[in-house]
N, C-alpha and C positions, 0 to 999 in steps of 0.2 A: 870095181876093183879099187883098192885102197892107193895113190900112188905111192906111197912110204914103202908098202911091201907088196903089191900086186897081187893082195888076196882081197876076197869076197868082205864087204864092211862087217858079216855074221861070222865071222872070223877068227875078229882080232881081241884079242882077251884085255881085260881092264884088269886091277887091282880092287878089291871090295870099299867102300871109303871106311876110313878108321874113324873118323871127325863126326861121324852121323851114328844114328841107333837103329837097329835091326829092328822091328816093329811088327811085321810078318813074315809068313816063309806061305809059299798054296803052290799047286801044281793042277794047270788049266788041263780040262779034259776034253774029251770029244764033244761033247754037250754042249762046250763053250764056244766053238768052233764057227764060220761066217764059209759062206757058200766057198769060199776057194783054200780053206779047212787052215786058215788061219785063225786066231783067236780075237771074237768079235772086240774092237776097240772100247766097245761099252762094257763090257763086262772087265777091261783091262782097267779103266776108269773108276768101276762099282770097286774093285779093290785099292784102288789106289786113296781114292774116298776115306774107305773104313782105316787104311793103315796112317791117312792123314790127319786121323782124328784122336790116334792114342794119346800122341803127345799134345794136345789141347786139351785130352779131359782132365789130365793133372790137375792144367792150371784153370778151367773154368768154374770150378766150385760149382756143379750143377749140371741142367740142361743144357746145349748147345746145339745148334743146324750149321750143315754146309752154308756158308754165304754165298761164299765166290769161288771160282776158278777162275785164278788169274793169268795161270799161263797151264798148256800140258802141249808135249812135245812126242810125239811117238817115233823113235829112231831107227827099231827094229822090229819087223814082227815078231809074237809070239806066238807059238806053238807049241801042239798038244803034246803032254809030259814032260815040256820046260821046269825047271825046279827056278818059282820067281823069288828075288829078297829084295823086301819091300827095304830102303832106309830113310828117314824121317829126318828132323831138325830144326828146332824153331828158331825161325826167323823175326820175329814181332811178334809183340803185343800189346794193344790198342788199349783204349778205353775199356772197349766192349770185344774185341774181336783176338784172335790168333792169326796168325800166320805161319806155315812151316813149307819147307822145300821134303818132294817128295822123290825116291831117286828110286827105278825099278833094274833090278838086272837077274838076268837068266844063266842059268846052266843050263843051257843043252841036253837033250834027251843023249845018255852015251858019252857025252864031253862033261861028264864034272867035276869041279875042280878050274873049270874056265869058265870067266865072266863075259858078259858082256851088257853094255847097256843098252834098253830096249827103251824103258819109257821115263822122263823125267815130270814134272810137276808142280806147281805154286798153288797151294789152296788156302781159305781163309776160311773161319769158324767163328761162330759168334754164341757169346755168352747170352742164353735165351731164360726167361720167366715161366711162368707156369700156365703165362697168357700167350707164350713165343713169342714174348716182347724182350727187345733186345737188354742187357742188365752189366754193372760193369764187372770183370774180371775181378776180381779178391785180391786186392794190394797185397793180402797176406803170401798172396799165391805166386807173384811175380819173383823170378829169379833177377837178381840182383844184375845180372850182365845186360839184358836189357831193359 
């Protein structure tokens, strides 16, 4: 229970951010599910991954692999015919690498129209060759704010 309003934390409804980019939208199914018919963590991840990556191929001119994950925080479960919206935002960019924050929140199967945050996110990308040898980002490609 929340102490602010003495409901359940799957509750309480967010605002969508404005500041970030919608990136994806999926809806996890039975198939996705983990013995106690939650949505396996890894598969919340394998998405979170692919919507981490839009905004780095802008700017990689190229190939690019997951580097890192830097941080992933799972807040809420997700569950089957949650409607997820992935939003994105880059954070850095390196030499050779990307960085973007990656922000997940659900409607409710029934409740939509109400947010809530389930999974956040820090991944890193790196500008790859044709060896998968690391290469630098395209100065042409870097926006100007960082």
């Amino acid at each position: 229970m929340s102490p602010q309003t003495g409901l359940p934390p799957d509750t309480l409804t967010v605002k969508l951010p404005l500041d970030k980019e919608l990136v994806l939208k999926v809806i996890p199914m039975p198939a996705d599910c983990n013995a106690n018919g939650d949505i396996f963590g890894g598969w919340v991840m394998a998405q979170v991954d692919l919507a981490g990556s839009v905004i780095p191929a802008r700017y990689a001119g190229g190939r690019m692999a997951t580097v890192a994950v830097n941080e992933f925080v799972f807040k809420q479960p997700v569950r089957v015919g949650d409607i997820l919206s992935f939003f994105s935002e880059l954070t850095r960019i390196g030499r050779t690498s990307i960085t973007v924050k990656v922000e997940v929140y659900a409607e409710r199967f029934g409740s939509q129209g109400r947010y809530i945050k389930v999974t956040e996110a820090n991944l890193t990308y790196v500008a790859i060759d044709d060896n998968g040898q690391p290469r630098p980002v395209p100065a042409a490609s870097r926006p100007a704010s960082l």
